[in-house]
Every structure is written in structure tokens, then in C-alpha cells.
C-alpha beads as a LAMMPS data file, in Angstrom:
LAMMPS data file: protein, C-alpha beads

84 atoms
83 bonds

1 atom types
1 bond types

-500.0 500.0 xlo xhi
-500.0 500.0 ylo yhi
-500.0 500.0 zlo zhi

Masses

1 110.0

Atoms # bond

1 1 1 -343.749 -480.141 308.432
2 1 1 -346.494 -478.383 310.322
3 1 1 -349.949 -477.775 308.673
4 1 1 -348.755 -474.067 308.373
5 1 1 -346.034 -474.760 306.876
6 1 1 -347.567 -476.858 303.808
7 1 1 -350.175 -473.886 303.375
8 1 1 -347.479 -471.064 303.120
9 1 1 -345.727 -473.699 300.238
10 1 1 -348.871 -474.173 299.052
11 1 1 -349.451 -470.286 298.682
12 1 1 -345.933 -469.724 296.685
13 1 1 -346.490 -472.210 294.574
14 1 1 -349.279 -471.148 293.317
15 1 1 -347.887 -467.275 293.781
16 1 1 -345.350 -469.019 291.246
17 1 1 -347.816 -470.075 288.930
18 1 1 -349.949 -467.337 288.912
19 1 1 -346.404 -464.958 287.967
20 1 1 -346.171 -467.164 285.153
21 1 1 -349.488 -466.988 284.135
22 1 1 -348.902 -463.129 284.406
23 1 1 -346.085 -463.443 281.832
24 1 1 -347.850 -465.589 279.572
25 1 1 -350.670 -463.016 279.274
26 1 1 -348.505 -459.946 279.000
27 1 1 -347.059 -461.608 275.926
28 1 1 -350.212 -462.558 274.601
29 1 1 -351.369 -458.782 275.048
30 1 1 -347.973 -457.945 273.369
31 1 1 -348.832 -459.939 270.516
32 1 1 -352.516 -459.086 269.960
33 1 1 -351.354 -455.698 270.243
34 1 1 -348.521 -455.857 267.601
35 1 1 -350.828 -457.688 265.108
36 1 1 -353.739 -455.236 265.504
37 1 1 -351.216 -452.142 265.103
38 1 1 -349.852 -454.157 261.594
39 1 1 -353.670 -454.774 260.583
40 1 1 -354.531 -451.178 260.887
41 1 1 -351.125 -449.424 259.294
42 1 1 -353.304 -448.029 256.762
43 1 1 -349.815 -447.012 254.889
44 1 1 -349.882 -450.731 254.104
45 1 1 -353.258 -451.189 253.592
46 1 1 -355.893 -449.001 251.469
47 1 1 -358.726 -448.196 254.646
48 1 1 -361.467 -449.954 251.633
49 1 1 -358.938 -453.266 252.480
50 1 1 -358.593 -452.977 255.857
51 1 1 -360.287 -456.890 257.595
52 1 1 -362.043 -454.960 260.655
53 1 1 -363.586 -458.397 261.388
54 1 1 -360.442 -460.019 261.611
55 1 1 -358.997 -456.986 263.835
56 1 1 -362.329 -456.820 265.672
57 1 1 -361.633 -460.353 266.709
58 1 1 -358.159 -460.096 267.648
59 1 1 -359.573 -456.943 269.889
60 1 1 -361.950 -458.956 271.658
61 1 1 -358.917 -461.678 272.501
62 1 1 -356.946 -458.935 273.842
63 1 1 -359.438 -457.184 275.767
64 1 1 -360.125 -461.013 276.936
65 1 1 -356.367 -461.445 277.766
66 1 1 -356.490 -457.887 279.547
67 1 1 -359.535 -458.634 281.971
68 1 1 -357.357 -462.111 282.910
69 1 1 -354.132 -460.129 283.785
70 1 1 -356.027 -457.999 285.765
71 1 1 -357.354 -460.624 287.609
72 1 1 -354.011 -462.145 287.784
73 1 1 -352.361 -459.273 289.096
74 1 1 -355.075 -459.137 291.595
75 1 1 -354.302 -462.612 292.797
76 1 1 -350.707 -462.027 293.063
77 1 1 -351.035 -459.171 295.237
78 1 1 -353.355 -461.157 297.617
79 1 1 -350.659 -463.740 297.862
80 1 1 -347.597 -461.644 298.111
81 1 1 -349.793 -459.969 300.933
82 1 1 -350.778 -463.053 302.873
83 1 1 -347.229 -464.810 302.363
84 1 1 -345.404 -460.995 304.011

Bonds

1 1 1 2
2 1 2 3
3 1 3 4
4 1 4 5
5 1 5 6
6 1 6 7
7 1 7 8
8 1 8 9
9 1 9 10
10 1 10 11
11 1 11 12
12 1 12 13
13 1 13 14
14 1 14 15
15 1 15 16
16 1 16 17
17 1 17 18
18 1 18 19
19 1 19 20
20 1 20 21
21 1 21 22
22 1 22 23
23 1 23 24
24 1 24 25
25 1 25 26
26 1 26 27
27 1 27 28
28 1 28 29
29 1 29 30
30 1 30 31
31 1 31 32
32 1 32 33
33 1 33 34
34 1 34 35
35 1 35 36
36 1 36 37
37 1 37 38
38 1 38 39
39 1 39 40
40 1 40 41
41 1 41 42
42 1 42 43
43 1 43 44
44 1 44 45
45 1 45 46
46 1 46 47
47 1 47 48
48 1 48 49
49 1 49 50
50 1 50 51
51 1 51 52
52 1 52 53
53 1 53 54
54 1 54 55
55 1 55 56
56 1 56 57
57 1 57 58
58 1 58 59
59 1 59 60
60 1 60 61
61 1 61 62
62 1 62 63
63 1 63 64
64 1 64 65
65 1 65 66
66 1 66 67
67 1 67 68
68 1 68 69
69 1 69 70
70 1 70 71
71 1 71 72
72 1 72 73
73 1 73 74
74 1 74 75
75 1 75 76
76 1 76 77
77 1 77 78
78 1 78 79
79 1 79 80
80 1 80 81
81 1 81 82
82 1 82 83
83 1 83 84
């Protein structure tokens, strides 16, 4: 197998990775998203009850999550680019 060869393998494999990696954080976003929505259903919870600390951490994993997909997705596209 010639050198190119092993780099354009190289390249979808880790195109296959990083797709995964995409999934992973778009159910993580899903999930911070879900529990954050519950947290603040205010028909379920009195506003005086509400645990913003709690919800202002699960923000900050999302937004966390959010920046990393975006770089993900960034990646991908490079790859899909460089392996057309």
C-alpha cells in the first residue's frame, strides 16, 4: 500500500471517529437540554424552589458540549473536503 494510500485510511478513520464523536455530543446536548427544560418547568416547581446553581451548571456543560460539536463539525468538514 502506497504512503498515500495509508494517509487517505488514516483520514477516514479518524473522519469515522470524529462522526462518532459528533453523535456522542449531540446526545449529550440533547440531554443537558432536556434536564435544564425539566429544572426550569416552573409548573413543577415554585420559581422560590427552582436550583439555578444546579441548572447553571448543567448550562455551562452544555454550552461546553456545544463549543466541542462545533469544533467537531469543523473537523469533519475539513476531512470530508480533503478525502473528495
Amino acid at each position: 500500500m502506497s504512503g498515500f494510500n495509508l494517509e487517505r485510511a488514516a483520514m477516514k478513520g479518524r473522519l469515522a471517529e470524529q462522526r462518532q464523536n459528533r453523535e456522542r455530543l449531540r446526545n449529550r446536548i440533547k440531554g443537558s437540554a432536556d434536564a435544564i427544560r425539566t429544572k426550569l418547568n416552573t409548573l413543577l416547581t415554585p420559581v422560590d424552589d427552582l436550583d439555578v446553581p444546579v441548572i447553571d451548571e448543567q448550562w455551562d456543560q452544555l454550552k461546553a458540549s456545544w463549543t466541542e460539536l462545533a469544533v467537531t463539525n469543523g473537523e469533519i468538514g475539513r476531512l470530508e473536503r480533503e478525502l473528495d
